[in-house]
N, C-alpha and C positions, 0 to 999 in steps of 0.2 A: 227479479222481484223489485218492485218499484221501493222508494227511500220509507213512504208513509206503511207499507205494509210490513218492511222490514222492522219498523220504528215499532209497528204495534207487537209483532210476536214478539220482539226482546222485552219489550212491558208485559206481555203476557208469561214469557218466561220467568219473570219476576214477580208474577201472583203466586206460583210457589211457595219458591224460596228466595234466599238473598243472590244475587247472582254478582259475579266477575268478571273481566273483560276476557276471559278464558273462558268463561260460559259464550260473551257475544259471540267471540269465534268459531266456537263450536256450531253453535244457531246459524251462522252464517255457510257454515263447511255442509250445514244438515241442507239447510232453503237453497241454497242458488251452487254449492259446489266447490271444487278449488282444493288448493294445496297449500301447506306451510302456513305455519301461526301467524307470519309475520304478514304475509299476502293477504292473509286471510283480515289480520286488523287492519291493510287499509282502507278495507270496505268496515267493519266491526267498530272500530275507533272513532269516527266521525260521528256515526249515529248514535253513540253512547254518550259522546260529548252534547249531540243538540237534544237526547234525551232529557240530560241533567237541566242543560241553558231553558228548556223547557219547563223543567220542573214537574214532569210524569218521571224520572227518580232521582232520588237523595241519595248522596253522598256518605258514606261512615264507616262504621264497623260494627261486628259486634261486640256485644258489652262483654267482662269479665264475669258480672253476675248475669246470668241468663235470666233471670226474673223482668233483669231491664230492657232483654231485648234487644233493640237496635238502636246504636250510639250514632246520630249524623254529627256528620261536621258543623262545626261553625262557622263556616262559610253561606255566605247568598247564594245563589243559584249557578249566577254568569260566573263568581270568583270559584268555584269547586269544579264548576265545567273548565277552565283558565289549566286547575290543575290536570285536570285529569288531561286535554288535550295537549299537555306541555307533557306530560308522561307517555303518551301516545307517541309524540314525535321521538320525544326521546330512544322509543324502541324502534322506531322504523327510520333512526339514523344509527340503529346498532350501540347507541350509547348506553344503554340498559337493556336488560333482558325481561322476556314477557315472563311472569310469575305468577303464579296464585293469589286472587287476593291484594293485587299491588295495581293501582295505588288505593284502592279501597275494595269494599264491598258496595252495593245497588241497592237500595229497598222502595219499594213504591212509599210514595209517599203518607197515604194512608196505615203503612204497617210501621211509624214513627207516629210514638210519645207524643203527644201536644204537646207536654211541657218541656221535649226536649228537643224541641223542631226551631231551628234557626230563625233568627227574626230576618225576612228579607227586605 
């Protein structure tokens, strides 16, 4: 599967719901194939990073009151993608492990607060 095609199902996976870098991976095991988490994010990890550096999705969690929904980071776009791609590495030099949810949750951008969307 080409980078742009790849790039769009993970955004459409994320019309859903909030999505994971354990979601990418899976998306990625589902479209093109392959074995182990880890393998599998060095295809999954890249495109999730230049998704965010894009800005087709935000960075955050969700909120404790569900009413609120989706809490983004406070970070810009390029600084949130910085993390996440510094957490990427991190797993595929074995210095952390892949987790649920770690280092955040996905939302398109559209399904974030105006009032609570990062000034970039």
């Amino acid at each position: 599967m080409r980078d742009d095609e790849l790039k769009s199902a993970l955004v459409d996976e994320a019309r859903d719901d909030w999505i994971d870098l354990l979601h990418a991976v899976a998306l990625v095991k589902i479209v093109e194939g392959g074995e182990g988490r880890v393998t599998l994010l060095r295809r999954a990890g890249p495109m999730m990073v230049e998704l965010v550096r894009e800005g087709r999705l935000v960075c955050g969690e969700p909120a404790i009151d569900p009413a609120r929904g989706f809490e983004p980071w406070t970070l810009g776009a390029a600084e949130a993608a910085t993390v996440v791609e510094q957490h990427v590495h991190r797993v595929l030099e074995g210095e952390e492990s892949l987790v649920p949810w770690e280092p955040c949750s996905f939302a398109l951008p559209e399904q974030v607060s105006k009032d609570s969307f990062p000034t970039r």
